[in-house]
PDB file of N, CA, C and O in Angstrom:
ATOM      1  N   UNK A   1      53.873  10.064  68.623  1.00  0.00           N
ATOM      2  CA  UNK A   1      53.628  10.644  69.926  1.00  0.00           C
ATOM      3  C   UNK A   1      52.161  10.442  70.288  1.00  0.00           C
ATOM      4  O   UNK A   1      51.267  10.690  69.479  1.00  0.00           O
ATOM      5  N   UNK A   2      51.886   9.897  71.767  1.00  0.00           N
ATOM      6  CA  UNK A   2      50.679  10.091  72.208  1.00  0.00           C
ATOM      7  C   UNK A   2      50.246  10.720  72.890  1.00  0.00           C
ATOM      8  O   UNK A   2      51.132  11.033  73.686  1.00  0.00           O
ATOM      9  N   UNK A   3      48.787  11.460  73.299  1.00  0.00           N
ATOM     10  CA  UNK A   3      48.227  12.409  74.521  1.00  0.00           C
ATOM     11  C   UNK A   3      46.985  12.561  74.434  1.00  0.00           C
ATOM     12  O   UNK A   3      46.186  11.974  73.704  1.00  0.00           O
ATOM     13  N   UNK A   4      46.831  13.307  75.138  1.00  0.00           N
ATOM     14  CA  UNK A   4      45.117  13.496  75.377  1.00  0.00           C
ATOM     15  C   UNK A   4      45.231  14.411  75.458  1.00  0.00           C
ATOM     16  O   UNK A   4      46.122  14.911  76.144  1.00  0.00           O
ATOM     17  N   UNK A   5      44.048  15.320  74.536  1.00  0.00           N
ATOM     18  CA  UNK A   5      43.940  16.112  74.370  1.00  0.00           C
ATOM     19  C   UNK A   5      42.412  17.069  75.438  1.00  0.00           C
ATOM     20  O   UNK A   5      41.461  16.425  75.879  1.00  0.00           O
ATOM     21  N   UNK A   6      42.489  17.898  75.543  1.00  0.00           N
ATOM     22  CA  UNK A   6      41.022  18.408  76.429  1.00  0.00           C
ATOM     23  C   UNK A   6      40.678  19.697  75.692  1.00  0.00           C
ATOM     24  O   UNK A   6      41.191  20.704  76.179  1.00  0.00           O
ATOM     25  N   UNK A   7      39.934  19.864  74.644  1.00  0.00           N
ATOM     26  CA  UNK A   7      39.762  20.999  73.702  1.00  0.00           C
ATOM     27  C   UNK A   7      40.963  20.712  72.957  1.00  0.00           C
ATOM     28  O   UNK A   7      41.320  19.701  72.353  1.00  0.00           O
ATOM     29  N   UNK A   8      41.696  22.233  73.203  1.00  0.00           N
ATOM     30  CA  UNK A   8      42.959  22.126  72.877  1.00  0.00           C
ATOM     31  C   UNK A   8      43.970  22.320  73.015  1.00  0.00           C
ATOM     32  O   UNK A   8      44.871  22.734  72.285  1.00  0.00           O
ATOM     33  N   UNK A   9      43.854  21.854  74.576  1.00  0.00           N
ATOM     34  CA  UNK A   9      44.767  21.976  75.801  1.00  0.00           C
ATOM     35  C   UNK A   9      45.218  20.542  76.014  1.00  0.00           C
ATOM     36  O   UNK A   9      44.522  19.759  76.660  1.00  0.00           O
ATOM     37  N   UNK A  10      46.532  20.148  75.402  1.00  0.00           N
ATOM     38  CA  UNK A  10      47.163  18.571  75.978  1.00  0.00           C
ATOM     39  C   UNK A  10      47.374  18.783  77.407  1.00  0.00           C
ATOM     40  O   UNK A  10      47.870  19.758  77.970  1.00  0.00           O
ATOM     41  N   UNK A  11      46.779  17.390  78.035  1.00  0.00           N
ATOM     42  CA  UNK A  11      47.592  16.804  79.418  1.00  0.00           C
ATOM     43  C   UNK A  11      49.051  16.914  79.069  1.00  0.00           C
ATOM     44  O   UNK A  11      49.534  16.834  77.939  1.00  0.00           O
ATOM     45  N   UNK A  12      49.732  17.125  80.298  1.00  0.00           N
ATOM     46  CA  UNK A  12      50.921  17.285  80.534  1.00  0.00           C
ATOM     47  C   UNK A  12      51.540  16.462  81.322  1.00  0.00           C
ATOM     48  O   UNK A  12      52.715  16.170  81.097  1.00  0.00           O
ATOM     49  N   UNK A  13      50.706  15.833  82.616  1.00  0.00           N
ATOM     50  CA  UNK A  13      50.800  14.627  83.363  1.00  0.00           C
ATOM     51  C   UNK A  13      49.842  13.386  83.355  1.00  0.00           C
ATOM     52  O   UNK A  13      48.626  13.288  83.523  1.00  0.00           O
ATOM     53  N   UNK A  14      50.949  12.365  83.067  1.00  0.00           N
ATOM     54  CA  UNK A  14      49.881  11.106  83.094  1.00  0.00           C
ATOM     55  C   UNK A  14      50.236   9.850  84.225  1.00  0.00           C
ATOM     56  O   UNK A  14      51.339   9.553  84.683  1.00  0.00           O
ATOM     57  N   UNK A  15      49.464   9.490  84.385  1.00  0.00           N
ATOM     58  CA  UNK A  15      49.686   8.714  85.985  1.00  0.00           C
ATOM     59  C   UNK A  15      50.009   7.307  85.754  1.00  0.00           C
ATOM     60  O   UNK A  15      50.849   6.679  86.398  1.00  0.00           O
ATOM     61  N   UNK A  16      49.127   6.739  84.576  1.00  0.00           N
ATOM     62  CA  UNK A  16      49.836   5.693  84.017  1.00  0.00           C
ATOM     63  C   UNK A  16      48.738   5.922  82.271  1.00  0.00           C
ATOM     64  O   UNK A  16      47.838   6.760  82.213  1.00  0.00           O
ATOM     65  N   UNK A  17      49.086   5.042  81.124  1.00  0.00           N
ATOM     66  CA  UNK A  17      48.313   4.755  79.868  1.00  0.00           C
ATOM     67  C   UNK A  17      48.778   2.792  79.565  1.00  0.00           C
ATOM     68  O   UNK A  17      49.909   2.375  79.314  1.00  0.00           O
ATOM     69  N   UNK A  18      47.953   2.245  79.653  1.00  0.00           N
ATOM     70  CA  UNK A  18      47.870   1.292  78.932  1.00  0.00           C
ATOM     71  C   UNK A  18      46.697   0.854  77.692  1.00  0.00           C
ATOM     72  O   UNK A  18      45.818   1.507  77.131  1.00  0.00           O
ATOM     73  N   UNK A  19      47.027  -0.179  77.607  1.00  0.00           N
ATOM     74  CA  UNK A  19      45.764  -0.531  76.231  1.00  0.00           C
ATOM     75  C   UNK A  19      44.222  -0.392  76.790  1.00  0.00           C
ATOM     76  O   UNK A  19      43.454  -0.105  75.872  1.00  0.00           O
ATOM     77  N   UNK A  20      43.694  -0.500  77.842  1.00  0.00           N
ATOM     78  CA  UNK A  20      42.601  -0.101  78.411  1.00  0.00           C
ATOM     79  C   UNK A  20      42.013   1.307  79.406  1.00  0.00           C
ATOM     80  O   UNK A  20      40.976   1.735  79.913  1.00  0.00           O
ATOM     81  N   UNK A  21      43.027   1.539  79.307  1.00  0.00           N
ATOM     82  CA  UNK A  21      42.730   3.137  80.098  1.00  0.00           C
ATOM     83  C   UNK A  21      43.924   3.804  80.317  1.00  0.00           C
ATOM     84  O   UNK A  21      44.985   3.196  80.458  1.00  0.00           O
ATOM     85  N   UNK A  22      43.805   5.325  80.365  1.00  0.00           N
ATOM     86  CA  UNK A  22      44.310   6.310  80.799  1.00  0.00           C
ATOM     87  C   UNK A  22      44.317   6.791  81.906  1.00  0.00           C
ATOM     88  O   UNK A  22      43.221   6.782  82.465  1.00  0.00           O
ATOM     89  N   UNK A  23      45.365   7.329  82.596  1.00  0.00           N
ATOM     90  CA  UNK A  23      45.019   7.966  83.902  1.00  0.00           C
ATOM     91  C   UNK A  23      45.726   9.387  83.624  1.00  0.00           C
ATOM     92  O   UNK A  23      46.948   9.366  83.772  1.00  0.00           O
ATOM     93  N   UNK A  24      45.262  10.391  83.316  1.00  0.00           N
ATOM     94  CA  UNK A  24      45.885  11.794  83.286  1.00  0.00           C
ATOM     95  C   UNK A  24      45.287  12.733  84.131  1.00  0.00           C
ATOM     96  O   UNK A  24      44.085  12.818  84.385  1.00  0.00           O
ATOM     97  N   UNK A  25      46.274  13.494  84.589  1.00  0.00           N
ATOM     98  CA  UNK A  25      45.594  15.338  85.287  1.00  0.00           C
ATOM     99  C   UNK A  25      44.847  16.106  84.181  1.00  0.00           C
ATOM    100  O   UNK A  25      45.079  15.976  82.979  1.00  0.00           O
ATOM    101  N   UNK A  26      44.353  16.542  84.471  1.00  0.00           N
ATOM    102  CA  UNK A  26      43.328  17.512  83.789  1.00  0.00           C
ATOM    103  C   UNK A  26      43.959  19.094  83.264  1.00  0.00           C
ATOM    104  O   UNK A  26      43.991  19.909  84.186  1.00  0.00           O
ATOM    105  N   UNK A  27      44.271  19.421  82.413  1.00  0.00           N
ATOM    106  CA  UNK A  27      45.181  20.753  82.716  1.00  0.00           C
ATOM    107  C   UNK A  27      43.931  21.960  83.027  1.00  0.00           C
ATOM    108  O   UNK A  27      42.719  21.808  82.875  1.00  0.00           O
ATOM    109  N   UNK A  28      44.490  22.899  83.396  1.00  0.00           N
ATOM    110  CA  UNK A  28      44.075  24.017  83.995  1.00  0.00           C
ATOM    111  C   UNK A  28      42.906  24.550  82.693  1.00  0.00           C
ATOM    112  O   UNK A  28      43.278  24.919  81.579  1.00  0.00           O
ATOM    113  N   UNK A  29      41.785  24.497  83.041  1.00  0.00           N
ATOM    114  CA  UNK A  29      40.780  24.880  82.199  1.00  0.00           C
ATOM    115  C   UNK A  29      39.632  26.023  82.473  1.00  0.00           C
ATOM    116  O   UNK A  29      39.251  25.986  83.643  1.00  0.00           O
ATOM    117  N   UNK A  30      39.070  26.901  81.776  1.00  0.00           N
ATOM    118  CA  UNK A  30      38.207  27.461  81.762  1.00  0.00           C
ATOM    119  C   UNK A  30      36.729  26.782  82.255  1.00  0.00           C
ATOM    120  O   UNK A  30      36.486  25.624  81.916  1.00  0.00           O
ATOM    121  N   UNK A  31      35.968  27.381  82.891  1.00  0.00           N
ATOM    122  CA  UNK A  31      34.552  26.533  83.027  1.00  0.00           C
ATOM    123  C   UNK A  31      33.648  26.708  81.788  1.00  0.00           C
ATOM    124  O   UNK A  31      33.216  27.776  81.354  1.00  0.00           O
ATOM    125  N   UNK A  32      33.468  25.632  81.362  1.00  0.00           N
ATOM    126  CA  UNK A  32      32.679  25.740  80.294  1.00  0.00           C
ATOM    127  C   UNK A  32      32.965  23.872  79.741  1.00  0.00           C
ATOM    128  O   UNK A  32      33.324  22.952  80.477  1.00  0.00           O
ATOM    129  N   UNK A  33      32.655  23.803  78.241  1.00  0.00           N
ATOM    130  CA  UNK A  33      32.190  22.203  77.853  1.00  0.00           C
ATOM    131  C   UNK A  33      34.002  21.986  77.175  1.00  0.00           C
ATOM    132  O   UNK A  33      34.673  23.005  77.009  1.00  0.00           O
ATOM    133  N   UNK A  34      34.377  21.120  76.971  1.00  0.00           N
ATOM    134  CA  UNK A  34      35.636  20.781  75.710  1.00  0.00           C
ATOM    135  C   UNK A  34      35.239  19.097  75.583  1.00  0.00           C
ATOM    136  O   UNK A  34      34.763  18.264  76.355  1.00  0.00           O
ATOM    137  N   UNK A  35      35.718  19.095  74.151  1.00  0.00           N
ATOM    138  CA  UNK A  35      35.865  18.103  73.815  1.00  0.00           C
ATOM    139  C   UNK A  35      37.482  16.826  73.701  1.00  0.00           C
ATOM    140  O   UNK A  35      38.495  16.940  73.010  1.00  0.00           O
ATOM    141  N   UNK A  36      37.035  15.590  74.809  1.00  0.00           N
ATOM    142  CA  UNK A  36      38.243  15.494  74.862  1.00  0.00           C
ATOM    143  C   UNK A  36      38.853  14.113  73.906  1.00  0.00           C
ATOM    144  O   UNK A  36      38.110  13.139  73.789  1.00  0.00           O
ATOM    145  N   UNK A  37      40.051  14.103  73.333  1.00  0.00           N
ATOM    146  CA  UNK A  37      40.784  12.970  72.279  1.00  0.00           C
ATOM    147  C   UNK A  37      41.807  12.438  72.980  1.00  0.00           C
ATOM    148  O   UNK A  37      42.448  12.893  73.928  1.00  0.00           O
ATOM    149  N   UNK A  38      41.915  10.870  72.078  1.00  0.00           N
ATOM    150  CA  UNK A  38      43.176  10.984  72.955  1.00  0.00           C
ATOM    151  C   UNK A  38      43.702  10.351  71.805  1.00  0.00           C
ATOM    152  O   UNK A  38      43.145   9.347  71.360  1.00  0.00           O
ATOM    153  N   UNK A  39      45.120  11.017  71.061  1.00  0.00           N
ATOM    154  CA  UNK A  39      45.745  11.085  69.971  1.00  0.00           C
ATOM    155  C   UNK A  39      46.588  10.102  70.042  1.00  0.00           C
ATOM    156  O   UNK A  39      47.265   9.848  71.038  1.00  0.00           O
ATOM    157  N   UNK A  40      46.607   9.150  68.421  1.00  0.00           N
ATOM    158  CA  UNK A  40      48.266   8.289  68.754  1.00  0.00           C
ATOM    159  C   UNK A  40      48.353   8.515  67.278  1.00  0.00           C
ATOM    160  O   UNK A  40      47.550   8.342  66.361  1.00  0.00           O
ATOM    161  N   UNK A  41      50.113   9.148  67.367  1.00  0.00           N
ATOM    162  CA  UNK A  41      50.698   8.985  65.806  1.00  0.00           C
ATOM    163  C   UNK A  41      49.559  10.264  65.241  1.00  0.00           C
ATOM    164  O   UNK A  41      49.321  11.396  65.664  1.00  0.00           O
ATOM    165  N   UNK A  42      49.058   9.513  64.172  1.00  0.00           N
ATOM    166  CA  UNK A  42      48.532  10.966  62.839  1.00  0.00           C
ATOM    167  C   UNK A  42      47.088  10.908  63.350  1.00  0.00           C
ATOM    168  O   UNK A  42      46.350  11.726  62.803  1.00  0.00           O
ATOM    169  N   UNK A  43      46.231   9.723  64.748  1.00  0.00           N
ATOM    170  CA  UNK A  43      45.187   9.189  64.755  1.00  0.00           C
ATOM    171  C   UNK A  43      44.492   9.962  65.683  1.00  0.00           C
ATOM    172  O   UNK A  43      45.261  10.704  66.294  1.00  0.00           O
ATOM    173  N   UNK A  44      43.498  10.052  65.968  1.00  0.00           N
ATOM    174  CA  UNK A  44      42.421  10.776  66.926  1.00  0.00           C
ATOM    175  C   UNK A  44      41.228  10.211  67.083  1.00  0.00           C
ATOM    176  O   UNK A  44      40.495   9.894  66.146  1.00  0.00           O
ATOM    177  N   UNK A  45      40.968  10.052  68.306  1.00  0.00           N
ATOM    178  CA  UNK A  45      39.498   9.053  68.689  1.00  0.00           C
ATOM    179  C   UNK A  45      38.689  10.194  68.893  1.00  0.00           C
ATOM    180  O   UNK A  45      38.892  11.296  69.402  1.00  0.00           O
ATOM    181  N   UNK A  46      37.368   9.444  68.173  1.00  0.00           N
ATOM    182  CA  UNK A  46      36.442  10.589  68.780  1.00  0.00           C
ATOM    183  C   UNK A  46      36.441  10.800  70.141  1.00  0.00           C
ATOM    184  O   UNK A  46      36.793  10.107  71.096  1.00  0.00           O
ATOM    185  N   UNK A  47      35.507  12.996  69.919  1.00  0.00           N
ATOM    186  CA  UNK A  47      35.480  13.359  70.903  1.00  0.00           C
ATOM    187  C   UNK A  47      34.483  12.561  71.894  1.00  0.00           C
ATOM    188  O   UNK A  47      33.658  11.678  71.658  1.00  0.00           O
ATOM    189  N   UNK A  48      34.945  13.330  73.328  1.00  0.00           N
ATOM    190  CA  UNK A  48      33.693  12.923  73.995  1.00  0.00           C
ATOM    191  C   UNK A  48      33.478  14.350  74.915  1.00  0.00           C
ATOM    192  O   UNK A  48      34.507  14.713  75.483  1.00  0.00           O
ATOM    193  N   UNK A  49      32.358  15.142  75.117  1.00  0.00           N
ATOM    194  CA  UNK A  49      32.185  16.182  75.981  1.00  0.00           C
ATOM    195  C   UNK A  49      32.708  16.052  77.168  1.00  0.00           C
ATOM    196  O   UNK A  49      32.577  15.023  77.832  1.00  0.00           O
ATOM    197  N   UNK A  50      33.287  16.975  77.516  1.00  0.00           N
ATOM    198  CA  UNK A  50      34.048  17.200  79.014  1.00  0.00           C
ATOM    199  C   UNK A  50      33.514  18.303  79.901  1.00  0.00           C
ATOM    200  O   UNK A  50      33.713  19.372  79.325  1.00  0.00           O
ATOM    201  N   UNK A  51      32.981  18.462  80.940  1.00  0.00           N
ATOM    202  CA  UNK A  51      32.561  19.497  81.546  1.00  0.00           C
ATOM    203  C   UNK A  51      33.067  19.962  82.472  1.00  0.00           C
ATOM    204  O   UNK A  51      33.269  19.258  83.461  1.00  0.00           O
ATOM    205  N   UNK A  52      33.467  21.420  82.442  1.00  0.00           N
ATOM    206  CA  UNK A  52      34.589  21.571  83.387  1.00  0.00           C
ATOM    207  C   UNK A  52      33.380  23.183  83.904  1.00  0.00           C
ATOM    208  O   UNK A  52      32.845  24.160  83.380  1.00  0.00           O
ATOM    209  N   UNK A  53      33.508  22.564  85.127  1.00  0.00           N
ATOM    210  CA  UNK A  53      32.609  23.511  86.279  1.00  0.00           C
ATOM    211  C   UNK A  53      33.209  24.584  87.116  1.00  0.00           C
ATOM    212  O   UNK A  53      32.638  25.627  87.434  1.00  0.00           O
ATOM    213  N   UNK A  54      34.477  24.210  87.457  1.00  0.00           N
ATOM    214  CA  UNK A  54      35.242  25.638  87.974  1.00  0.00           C
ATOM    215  C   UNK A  54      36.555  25.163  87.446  1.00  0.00           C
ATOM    216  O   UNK A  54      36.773  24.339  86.558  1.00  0.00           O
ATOM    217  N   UNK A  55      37.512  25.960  88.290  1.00  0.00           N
ATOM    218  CA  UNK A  55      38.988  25.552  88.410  1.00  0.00           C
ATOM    219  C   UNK A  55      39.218  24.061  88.714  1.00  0.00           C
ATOM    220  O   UNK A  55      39.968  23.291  88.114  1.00  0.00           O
ATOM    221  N   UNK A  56      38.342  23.785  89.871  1.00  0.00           N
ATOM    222  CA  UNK A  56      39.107  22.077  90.857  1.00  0.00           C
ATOM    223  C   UNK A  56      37.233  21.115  90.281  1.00  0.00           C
ATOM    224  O   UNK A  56      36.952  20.055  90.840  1.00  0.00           O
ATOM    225  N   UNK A  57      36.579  21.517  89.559  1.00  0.00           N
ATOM    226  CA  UNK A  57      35.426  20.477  89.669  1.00  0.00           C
ATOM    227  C   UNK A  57      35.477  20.166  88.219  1.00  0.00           C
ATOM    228  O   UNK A  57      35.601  21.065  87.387  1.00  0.00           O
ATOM    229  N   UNK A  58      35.361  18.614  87.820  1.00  0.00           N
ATOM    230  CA  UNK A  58      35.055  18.500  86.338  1.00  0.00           C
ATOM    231  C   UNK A  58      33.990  17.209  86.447  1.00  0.00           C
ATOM    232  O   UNK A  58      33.718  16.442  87.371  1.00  0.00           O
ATOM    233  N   UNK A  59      33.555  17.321  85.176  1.00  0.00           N
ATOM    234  CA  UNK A  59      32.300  16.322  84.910  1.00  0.00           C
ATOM    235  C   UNK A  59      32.447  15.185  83.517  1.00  0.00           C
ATOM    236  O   UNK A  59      32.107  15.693  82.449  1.00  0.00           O
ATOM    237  N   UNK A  60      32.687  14.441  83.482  1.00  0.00           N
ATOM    238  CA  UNK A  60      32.455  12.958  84.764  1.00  0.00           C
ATOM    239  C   UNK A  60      33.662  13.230  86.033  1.00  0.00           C
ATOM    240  O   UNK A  60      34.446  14.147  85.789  1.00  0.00           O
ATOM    241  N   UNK A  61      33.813  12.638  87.093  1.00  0.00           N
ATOM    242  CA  UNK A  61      34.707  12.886  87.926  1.00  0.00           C
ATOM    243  C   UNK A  61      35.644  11.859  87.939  1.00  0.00           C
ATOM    244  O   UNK A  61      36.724  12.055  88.497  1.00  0.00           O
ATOM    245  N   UNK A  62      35.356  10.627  87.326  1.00  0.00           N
ATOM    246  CA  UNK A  62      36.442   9.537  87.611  1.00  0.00           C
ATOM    247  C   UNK A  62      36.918   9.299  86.088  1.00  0.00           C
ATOM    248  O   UNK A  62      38.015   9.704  85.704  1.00  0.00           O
ATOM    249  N   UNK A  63      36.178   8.736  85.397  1.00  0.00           N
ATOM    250  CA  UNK A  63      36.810   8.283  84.417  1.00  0.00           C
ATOM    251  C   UNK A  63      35.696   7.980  82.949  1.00  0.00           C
ATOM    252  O   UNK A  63      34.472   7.864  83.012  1.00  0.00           O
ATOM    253  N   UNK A  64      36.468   7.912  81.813  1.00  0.00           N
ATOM    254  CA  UNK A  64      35.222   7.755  80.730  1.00  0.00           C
ATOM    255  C   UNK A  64      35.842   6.825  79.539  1.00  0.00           C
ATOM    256  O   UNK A  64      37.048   6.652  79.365  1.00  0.00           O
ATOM    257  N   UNK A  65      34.557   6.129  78.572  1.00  0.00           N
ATOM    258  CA  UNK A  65      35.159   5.681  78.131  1.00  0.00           C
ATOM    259  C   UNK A  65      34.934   6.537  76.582  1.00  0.00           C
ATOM    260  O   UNK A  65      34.027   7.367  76.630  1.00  0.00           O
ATOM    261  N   UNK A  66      35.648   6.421  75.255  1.00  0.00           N
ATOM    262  CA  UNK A  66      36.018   7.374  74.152  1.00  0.00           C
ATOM    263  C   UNK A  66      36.351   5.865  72.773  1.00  0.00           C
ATOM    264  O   UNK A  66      37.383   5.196  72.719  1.00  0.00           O
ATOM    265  N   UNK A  67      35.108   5.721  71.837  1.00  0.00           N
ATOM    266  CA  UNK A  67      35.741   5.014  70.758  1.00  0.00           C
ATOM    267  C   UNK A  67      36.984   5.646  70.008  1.00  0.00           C
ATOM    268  O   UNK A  67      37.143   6.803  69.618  1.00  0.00           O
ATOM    269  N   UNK A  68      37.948   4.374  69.907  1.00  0.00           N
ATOM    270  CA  UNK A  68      39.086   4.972  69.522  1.00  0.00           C
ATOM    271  C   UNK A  68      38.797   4.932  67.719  1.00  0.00           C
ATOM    272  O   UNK A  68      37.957   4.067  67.469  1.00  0.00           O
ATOM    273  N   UNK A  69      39.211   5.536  66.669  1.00  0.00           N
ATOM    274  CA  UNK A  69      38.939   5.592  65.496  1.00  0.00           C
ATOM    275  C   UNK A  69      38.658   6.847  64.911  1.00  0.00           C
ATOM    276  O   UNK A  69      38.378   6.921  63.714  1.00  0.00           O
TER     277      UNK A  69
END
């Protein structure tokens, strides 16, 4: 199974995933920092800080990139 993780809150919707990027919703988060993965099978890429500023604002706003390993 794969997902992305945001702390330790999985996405629930993804818009598309291929071998170069992800496109997921953000799930409903607290304001404050998480660290986000994005899991395949037993594997986990490092984190990368996520900043989540209110309910509807997060930081980066488009997209990031995360070594997988």
């Amino acid at each position: 199974m794969s997902y992305v993780l945001f702390g330790s809150t999985q996405a629930s919707i993804y818009e598309s995933w291929n071998d170069t990027r992800i496109v997921c919703r953000v799930p409903s988060l607290q304001a404050g920092t998480v660290q986000v993965k994005v899991v395949i099978g037993a594997a986990a890429s490092n984190g990368m800080d996520f900043r989540v500023t209110s309910n509807d604002t997060y930081e980066p706003n488009d997209s990031f990139d995360t070594a997988y390993g």
